[in-house]
N, CA, C and O atoms as CSV, one atom per row, in Angstrom:
chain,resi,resn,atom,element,x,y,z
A,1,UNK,N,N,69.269,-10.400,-18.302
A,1,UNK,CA,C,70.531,-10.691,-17.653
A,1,UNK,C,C,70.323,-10.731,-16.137
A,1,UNK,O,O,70.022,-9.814,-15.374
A,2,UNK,N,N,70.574,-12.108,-15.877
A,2,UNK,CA,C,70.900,-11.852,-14.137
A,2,UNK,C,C,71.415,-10.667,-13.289
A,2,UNK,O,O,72.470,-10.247,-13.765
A,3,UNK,N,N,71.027,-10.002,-12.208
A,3,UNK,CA,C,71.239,-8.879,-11.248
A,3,UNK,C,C,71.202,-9.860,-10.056
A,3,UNK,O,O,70.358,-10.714,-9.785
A,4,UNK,N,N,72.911,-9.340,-9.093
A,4,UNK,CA,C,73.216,-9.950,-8.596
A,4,UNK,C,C,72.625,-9.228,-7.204
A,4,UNK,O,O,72.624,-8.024,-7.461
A,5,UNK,N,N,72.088,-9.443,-5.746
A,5,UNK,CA,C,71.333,-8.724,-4.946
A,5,UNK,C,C,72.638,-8.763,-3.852
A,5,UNK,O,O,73.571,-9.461,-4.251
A,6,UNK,N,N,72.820,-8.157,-2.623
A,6,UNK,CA,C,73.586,-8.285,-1.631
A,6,UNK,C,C,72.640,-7.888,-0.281
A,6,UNK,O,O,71.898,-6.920,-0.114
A,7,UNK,N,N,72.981,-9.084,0.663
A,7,UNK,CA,C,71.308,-9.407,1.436
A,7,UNK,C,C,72.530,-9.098,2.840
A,7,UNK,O,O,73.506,-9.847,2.803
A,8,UNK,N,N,72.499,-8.202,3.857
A,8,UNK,CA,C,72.959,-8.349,4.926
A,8,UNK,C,C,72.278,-8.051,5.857
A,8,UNK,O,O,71.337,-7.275,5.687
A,9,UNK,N,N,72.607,-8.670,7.301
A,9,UNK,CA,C,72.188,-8.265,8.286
A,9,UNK,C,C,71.505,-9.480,8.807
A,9,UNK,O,O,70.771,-9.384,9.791
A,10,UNK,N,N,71.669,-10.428,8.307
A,10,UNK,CA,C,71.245,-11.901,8.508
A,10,UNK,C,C,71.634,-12.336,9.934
A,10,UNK,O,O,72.565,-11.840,10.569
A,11,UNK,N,N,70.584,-13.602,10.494
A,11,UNK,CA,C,70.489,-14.219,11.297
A,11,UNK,C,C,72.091,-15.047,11.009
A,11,UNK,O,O,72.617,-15.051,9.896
A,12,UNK,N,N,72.625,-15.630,12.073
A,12,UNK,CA,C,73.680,-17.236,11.441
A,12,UNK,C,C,72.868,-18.296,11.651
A,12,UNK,O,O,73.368,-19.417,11.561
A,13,UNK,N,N,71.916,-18.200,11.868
A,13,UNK,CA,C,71.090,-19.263,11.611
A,13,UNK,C,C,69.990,-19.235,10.388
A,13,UNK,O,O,69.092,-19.995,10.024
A,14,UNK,N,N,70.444,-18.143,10.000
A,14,UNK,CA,C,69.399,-18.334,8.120
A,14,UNK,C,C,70.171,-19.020,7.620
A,14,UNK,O,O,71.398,-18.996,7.708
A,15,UNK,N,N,69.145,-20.052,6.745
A,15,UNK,CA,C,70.019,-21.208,5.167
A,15,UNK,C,C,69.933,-20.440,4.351
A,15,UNK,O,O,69.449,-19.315,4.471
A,16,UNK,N,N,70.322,-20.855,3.525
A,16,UNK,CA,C,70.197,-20.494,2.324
A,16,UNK,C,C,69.005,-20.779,1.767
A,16,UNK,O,O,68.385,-19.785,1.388
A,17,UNK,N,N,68.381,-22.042,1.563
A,17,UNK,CA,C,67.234,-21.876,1.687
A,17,UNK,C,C,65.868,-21.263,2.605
A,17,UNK,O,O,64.665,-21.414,2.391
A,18,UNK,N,N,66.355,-20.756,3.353
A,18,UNK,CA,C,65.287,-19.235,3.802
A,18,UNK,C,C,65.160,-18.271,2.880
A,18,UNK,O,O,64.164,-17.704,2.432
A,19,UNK,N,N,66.796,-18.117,2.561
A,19,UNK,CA,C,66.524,-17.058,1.474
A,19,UNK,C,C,66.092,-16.928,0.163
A,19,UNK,O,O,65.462,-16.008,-0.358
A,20,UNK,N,N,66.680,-18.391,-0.495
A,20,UNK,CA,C,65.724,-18.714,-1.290
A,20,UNK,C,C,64.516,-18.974,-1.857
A,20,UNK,O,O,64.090,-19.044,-3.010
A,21,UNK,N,N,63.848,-19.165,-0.224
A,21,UNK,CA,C,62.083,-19.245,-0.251
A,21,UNK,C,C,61.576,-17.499,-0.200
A,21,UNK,O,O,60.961,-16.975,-1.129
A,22,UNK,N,N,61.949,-16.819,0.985
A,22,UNK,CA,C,61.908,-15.385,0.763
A,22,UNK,C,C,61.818,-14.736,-0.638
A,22,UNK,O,O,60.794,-14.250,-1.117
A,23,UNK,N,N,62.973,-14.793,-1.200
A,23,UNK,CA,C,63.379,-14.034,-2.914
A,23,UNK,C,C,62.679,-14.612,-3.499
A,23,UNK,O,O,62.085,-13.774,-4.178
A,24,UNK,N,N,62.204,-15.823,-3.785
A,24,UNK,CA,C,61.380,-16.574,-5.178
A,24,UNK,C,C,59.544,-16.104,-4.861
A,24,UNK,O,O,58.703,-16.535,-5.650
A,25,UNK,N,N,59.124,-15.257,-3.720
A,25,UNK,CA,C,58.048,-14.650,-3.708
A,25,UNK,C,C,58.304,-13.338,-4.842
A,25,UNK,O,O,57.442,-12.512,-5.139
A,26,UNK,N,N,59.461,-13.372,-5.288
A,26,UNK,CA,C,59.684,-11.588,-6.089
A,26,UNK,C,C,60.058,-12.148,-7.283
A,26,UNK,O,O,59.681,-11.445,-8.221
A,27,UNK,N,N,60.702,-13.218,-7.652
A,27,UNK,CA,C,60.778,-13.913,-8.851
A,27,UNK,C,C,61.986,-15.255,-9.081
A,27,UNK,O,O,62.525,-16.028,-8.289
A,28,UNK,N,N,62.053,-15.105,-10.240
A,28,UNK,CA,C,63.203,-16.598,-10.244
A,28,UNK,C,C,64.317,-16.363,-10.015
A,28,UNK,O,O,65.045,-15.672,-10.729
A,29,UNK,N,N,64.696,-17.019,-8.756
A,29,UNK,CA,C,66.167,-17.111,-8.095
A,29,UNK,C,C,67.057,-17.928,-8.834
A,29,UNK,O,O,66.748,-19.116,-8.931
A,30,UNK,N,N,68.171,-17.508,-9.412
A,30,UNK,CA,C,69.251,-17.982,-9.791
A,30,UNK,C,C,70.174,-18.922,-9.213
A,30,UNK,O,O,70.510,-20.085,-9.436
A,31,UNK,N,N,70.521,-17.851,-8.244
A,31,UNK,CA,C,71.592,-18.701,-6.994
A,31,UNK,C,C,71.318,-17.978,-5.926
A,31,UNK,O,O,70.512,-17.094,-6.216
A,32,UNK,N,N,71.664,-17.964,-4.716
A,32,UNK,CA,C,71.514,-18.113,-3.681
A,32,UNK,C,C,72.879,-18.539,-2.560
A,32,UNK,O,O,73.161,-19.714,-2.327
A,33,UNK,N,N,73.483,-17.594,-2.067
A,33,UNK,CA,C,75.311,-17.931,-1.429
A,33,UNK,C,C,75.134,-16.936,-0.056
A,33,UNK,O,O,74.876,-15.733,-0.060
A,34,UNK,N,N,75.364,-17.863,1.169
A,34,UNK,CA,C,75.298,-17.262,2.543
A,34,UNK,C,C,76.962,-17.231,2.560
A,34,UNK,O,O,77.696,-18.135,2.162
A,35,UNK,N,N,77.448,-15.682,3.248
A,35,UNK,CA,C,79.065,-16.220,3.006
A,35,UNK,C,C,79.397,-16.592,4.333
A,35,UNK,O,O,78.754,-16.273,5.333
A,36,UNK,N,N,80.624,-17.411,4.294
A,36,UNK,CA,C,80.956,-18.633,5.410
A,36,UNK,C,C,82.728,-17.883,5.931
A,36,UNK,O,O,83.629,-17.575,5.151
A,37,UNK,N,N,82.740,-17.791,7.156
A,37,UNK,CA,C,84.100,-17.169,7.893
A,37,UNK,C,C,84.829,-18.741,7.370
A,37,UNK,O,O,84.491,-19.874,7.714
A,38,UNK,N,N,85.936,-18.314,6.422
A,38,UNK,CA,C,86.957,-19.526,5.922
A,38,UNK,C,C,87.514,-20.078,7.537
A,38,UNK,O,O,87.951,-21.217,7.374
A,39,UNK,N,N,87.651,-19.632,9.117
A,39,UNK,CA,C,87.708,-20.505,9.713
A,39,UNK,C,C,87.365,-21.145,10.683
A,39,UNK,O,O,88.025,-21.848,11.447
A,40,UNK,N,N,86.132,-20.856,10.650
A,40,UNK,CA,C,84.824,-21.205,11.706
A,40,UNK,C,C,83.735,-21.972,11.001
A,40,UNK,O,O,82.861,-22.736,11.411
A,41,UNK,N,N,84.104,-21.476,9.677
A,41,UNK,CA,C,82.630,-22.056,8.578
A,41,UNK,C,C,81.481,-21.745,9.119
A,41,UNK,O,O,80.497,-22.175,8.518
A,42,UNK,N,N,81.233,-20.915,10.399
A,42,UNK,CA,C,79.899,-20.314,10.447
A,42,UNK,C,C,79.622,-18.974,9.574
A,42,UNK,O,O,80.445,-18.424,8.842
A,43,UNK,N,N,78.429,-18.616,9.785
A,43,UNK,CA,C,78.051,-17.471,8.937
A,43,UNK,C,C,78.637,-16.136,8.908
A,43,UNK,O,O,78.913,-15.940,10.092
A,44,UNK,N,N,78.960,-15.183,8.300
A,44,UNK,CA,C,79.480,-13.936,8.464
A,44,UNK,C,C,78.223,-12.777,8.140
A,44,UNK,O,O,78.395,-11.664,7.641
A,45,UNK,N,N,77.029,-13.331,8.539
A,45,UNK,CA,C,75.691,-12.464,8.381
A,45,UNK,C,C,75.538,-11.951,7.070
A,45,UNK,O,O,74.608,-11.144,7.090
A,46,UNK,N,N,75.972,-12.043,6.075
A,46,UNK,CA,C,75.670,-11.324,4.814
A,46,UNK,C,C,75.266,-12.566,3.744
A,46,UNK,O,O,75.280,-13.704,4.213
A,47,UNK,N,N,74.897,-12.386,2.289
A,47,UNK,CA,C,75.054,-13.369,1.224
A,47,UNK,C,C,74.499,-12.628,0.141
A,47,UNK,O,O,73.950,-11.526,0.108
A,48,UNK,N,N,74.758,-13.469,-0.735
A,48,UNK,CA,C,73.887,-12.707,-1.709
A,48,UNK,C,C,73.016,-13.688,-2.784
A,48,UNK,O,O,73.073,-14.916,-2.840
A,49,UNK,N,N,72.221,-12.814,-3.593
A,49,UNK,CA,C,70.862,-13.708,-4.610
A,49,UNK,C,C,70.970,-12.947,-5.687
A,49,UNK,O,O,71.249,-11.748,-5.699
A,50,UNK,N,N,70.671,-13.893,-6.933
A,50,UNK,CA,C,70.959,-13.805,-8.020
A,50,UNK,C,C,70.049,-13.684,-8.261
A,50,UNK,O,O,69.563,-14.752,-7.886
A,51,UNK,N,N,68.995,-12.928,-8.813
A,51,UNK,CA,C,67.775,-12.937,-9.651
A,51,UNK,C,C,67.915,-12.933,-11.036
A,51,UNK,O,O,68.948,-12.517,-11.561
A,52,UNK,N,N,66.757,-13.456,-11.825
A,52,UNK,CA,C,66.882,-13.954,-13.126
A,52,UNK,C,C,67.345,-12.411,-14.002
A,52,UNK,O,O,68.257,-12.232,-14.809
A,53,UNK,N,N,66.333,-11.467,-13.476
A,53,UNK,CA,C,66.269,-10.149,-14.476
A,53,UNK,C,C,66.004,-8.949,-13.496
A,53,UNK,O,O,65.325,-8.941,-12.470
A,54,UNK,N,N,66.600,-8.106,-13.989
A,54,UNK,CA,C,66.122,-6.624,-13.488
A,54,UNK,C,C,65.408,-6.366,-12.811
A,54,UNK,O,O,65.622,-6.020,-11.649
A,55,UNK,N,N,64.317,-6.466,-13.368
A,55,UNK,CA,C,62.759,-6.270,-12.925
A,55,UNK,C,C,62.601,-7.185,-11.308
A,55,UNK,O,O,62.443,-6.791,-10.152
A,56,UNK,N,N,62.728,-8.463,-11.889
A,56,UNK,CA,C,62.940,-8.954,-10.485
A,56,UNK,C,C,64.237,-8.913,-9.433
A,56,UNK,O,O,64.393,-9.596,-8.421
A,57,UNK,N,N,64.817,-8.242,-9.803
A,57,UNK,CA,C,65.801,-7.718,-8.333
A,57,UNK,C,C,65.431,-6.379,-8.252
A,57,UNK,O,O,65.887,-5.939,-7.197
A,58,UNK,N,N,64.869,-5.588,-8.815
A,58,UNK,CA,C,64.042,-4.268,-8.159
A,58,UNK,C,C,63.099,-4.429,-7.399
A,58,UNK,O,O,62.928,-3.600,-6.505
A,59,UNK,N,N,62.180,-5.588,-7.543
A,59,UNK,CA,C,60.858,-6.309,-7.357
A,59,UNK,C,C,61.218,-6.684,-5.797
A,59,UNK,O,O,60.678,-6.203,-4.800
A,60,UNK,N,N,62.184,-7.586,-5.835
A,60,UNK,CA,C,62.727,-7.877,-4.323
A,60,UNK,C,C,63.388,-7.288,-3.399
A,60,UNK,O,O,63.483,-7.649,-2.226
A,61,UNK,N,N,64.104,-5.895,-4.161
A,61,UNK,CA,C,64.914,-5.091,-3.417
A,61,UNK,C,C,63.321,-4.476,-2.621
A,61,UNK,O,O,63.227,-4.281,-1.409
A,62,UNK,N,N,62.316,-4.279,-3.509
A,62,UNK,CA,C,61.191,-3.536,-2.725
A,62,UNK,C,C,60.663,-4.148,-1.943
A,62,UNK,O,O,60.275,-3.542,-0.944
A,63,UNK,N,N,60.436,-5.479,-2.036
A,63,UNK,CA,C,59.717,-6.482,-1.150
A,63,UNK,C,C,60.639,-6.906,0.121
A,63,UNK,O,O,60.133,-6.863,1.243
A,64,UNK,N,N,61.751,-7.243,-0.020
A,64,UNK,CA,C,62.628,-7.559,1.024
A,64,UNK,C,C,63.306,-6.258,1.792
A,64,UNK,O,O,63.132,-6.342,3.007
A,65,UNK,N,N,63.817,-5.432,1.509
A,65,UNK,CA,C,64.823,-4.502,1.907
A,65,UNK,C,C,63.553,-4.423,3.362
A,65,UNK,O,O,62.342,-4.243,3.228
A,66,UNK,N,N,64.139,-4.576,4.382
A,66,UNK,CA,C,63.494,-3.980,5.742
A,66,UNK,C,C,62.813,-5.143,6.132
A,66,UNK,O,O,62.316,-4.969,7.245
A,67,UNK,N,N,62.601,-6.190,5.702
A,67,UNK,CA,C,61.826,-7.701,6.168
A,67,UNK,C,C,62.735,-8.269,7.043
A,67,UNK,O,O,63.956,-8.414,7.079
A,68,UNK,N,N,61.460,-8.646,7.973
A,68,UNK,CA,C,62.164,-9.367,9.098
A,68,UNK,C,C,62.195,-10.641,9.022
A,68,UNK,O,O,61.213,-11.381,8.952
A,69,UNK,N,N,63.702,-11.052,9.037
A,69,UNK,CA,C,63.610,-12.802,8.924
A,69,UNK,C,C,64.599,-13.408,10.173
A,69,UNK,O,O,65.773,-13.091,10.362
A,70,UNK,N,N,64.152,-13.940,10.613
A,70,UNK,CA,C,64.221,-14.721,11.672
A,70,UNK,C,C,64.916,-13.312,13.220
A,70,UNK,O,O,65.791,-13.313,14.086
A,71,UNK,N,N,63.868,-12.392,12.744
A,71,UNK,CA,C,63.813,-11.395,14.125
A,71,UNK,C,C,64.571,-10.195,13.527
A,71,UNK,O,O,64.478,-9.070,14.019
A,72,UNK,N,N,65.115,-10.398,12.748
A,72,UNK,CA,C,66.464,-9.303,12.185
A,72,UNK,C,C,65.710,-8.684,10.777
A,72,UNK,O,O,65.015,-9.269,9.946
A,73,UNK,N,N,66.113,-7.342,10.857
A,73,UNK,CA,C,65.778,-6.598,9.001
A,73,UNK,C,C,66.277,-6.896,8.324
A,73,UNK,O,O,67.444,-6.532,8.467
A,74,UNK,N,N,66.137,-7.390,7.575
A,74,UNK,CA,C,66.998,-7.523,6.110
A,74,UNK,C,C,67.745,-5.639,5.451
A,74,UNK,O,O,67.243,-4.523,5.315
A,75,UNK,N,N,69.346,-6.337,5.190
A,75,UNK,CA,C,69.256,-4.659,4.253
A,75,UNK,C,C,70.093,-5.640,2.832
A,75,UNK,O,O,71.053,-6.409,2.852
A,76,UNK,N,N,69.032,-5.073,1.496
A,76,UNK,CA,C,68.771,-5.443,0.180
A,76,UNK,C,C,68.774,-4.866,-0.321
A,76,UNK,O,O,67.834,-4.076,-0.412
A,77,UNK,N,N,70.469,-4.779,-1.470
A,77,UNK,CA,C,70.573,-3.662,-2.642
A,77,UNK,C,C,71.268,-4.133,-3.341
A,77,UNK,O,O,71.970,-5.059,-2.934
A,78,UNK,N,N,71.351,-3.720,-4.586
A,78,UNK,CA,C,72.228,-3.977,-5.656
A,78,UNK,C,C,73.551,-4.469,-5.685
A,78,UNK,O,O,74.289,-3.485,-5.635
A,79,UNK,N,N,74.253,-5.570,-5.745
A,79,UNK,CA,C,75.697,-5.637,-5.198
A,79,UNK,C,C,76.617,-4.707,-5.655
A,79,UNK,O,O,76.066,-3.961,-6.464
A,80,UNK,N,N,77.925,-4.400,-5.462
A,80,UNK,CA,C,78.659,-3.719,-6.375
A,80,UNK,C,C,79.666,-4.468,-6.520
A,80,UNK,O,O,79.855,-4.970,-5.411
A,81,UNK,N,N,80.541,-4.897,-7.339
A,81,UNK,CA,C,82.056,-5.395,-7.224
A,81,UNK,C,C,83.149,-5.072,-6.204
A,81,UNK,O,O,83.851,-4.061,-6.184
A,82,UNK,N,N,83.167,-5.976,-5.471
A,82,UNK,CA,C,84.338,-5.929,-4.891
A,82,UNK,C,C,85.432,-5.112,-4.920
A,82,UNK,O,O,86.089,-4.960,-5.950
A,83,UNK,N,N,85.719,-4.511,-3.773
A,83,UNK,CA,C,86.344,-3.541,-3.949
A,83,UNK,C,C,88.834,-3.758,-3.555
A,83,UNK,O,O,89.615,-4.067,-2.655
A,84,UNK,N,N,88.833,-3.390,-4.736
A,84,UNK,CA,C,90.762,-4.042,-4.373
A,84,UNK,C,C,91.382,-3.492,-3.082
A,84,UNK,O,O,91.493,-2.281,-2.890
A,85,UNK,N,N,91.625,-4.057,-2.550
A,85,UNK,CA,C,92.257,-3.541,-1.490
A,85,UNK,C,C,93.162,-3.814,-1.175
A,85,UNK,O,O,93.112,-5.012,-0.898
A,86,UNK,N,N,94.510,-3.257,-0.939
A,86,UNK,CA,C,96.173,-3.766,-1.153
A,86,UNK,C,C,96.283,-4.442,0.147
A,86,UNK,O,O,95.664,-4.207,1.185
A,87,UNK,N,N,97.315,-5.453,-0.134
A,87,UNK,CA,C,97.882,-6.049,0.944
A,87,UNK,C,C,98.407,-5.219,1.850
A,87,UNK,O,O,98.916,-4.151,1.510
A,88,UNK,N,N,98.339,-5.618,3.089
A,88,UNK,CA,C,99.116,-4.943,4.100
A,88,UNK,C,C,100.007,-5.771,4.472
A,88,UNK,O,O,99.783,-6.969,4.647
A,89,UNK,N,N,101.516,-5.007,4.690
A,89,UNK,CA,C,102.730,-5.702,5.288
A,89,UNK,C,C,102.137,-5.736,6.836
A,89,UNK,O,O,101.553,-4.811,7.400
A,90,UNK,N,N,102.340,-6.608,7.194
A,90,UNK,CA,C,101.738,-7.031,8.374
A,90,UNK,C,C,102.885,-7.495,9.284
A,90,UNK,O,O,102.853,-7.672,10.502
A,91,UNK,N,N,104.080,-7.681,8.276
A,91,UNK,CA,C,105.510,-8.132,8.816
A,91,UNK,C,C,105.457,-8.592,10.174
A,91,UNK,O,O,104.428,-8.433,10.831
A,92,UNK,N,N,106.819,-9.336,10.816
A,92,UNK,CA,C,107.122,-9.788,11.662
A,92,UNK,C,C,108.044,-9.076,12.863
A,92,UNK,O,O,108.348,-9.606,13.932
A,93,UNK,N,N,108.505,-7.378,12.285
A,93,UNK,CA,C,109.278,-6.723,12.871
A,93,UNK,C,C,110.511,-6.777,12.942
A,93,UNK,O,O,111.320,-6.180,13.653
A,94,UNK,N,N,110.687,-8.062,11.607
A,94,UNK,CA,C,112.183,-8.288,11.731
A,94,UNK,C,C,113.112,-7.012,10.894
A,94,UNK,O,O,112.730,-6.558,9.816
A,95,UNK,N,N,114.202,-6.605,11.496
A,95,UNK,CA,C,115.082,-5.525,10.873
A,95,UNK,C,C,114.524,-4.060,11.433
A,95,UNK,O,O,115.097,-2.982,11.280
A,96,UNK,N,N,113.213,-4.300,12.146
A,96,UNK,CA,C,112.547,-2.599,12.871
A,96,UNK,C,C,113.373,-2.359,13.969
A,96,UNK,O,O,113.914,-3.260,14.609
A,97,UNK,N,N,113.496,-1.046,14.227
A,97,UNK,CA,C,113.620,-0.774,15.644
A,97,UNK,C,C,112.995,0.743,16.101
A,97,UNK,O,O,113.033,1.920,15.741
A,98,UNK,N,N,112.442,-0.052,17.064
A,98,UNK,CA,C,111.568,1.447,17.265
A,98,UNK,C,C,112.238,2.284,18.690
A,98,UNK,O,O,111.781,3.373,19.038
């Protein structure tokens, strides 16, 4: 079963294919996702890699975690699920009075 990796601390100038060439020295990359600020569409320094199996996302967590790619350490661990986090009323102040 695929193990999903969470890669931060990235350059905004790493591709995705950097990282993809990096991880496929530790085994077969699945996917490969740099995440993108929805309104700049530049990088938000993090992404993550899908490795095929276990073995190889332990394999790469050992090989990558602390590698320097493009001047910067890599930090490489296990992803976890997303965590819920409630909306905040962020309101407009209408009806407040302070």
């Amino acid at each position: 079963m695929a193990t999903k990796l969470f890669v931060g601390n990235l350059s905004f100038d790493t591709t995705e294919d950097d990282l993809r060439e990096l991880f496929q020295k530790s085994g077969q990359v699945v996917s490969c996702e740099i995440v993108l600020d929805k309104f700049s569409g530049r990088s938000r320094g993090f992404g993550f890699v899908q490795m095929a199996s276990q073995d190889e996302a332990t394999k790469a967590i050992a090989d990558c975690h602390g590698y320097r790619l493009a001047g910067r350490p890599l930090t490489v661990n296990e992803a976890r699920p997303r965590e819920e986090r409630p909306r905040g009323d962020f309101g407009g102040g209408r009806g407040r009075r302070f």
